[in-house]
C-alpha positions as CSV (number, residue, x, y, z in Angstrom):
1,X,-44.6,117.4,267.2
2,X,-46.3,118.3,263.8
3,X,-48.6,115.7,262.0
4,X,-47.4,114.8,259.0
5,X,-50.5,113.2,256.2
6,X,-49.8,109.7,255.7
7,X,-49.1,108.9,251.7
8,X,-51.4,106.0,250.5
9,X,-50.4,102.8,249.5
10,X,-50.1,101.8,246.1
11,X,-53.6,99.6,247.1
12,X,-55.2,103.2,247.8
13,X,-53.7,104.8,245.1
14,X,-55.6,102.3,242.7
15,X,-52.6,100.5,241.2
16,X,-53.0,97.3,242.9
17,X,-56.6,96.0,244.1
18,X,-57.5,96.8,247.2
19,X,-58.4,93.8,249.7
20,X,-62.0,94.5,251.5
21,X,-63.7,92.7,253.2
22,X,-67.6,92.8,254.0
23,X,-70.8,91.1,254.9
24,X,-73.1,88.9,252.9
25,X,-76.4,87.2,253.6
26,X,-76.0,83.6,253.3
27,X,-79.1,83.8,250.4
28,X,-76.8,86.6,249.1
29,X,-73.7,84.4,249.3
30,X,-75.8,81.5,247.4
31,X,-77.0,84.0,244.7
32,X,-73.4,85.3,243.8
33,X,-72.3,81.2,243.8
34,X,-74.6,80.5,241.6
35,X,-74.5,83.0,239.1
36,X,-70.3,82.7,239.0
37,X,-70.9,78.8,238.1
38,X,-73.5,79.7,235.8
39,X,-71.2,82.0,233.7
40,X,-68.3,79.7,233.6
41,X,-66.5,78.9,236.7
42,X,-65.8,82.4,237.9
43,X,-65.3,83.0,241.5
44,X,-67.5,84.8,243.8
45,X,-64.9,88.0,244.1
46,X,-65.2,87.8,240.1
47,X,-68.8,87.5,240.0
48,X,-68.8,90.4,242.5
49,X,-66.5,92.8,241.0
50,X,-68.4,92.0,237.7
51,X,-71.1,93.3,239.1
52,X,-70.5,96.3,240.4
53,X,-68.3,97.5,238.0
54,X,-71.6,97.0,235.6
55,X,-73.9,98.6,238.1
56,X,-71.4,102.0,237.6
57,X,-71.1,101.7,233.5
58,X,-74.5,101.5,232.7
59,X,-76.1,104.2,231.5
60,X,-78.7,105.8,234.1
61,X,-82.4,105.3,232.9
62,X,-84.4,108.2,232.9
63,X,-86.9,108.5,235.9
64,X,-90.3,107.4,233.1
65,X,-88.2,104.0,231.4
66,X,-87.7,103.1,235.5
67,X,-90.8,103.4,235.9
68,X,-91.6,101.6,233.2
69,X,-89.3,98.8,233.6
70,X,-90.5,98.7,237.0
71,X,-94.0,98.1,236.0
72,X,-92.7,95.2,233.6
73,X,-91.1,93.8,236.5
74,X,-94.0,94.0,238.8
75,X,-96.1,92.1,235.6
76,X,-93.4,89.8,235.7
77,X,-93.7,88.9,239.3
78,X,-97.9,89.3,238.7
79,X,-97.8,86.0,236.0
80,X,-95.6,84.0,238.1
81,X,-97.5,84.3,241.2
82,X,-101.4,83.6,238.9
83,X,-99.8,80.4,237.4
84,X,-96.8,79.2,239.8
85,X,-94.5,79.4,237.4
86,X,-92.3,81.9,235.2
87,X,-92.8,83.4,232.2
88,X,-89.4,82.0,231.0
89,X,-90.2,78.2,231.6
90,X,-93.9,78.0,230.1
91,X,-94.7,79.5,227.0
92,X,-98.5,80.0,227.7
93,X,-97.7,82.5,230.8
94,X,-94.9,83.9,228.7
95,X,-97.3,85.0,226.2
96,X,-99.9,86.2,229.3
97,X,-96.7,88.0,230.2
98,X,-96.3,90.1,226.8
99,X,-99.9,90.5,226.6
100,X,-99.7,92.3,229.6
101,X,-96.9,94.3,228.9
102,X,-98.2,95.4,225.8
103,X,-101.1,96.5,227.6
104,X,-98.8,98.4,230.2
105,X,-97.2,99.9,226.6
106,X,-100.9,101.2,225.2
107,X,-101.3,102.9,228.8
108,X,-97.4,104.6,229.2
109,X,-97.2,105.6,225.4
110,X,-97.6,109.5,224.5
111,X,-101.3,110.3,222.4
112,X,-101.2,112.0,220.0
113,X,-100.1,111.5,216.1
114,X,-96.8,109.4,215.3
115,X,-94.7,110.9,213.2
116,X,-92.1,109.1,211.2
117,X,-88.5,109.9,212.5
118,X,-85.0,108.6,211.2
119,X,-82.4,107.2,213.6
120,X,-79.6,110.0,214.2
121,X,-76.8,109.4,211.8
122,X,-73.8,107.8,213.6
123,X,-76.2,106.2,216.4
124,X,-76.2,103.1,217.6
125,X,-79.4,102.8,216.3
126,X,-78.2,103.8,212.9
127,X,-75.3,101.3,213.1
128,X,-77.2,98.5,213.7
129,X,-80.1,99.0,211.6
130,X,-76.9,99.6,208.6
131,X,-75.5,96.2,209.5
132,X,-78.7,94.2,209.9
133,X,-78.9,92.9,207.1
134,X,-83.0,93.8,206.2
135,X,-84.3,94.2,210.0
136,X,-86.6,97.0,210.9
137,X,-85.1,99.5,213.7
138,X,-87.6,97.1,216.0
139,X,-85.8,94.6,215.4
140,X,-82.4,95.2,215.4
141,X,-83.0,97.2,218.5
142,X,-84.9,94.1,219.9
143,X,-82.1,91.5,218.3
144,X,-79.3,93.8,220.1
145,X,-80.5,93.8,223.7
146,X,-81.8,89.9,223.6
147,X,-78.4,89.1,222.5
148,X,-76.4,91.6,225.4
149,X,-78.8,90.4,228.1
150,X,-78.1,86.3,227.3
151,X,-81.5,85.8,225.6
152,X,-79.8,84.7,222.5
């Protein structure tokens, strides 16, 4: 008898969501909880689709900004474990934090002369700065990812 390929279901085929099912740590579990309460009463399948459909859309950082941010992180981590307490909840260690980080910037910046550019026409950039109503590029840029990332 010849095999014949089974057709996928219209779950497979990607017009209805498809069920899984996996495992989670329980501190995992908590994390995902909390963080779907936090942003309104979402469930933890909405929380976790949210997720991962972010960790796929975002743009790839280049292999220096990793490095980078990983280096901000690790400052991060650093001035919470000198003073017991986060850079977000006590403004003296936040401003140990951006010290440090600024330091981290003086070490990871290119030498050599700075020469003026323009943002690209058309650019994000551009846009923003356009519709900012007096900012400097710094800060529109600044103002753009505090606001995206929940700061503001």
């Amino acid at each position: 008898m010849a095999r014949t390929r089974r057709q996928p279901t219209s779950a497979e085929s990607g017009s209805q969501p498809l069920h899984m099912t996996f495992r989670l740590s329980e501190g995992l579990r908590k994390q995902l909880e909390d963080a779907a309460v936090a942003a309104g009463d979402r469930t933890i399948g909405e929380e976790i689709r949210l997720r991962l459909d972010a960790s796929f859309s975002e743009r790839e950082a280049d292999d220096e900004t990793r490095r980078l941010l990983n280096a901000v992180a690790k400052i991060a981590s650093d001035v919470t474990d000198l003073y017991g307490t986060s850079w977000l909840a006590d403004r003296f260690v936040a401003e140990k934090f951006r010290g440090s980080v600024r330091v981290l910037f003086d070490w990871a910046v290119p030498l050599g002369d700075i020469v003026e550019r323009q943002p690209k026409v058309g650019s994000m950039a551009d846009r923003l700065v356009q519709n900012s109503q007096g900012m400097t590029v710094e800060e529109a840029l600044g103002f753009a990812a505090a606001a995206k990332e929940g700061f503001i």
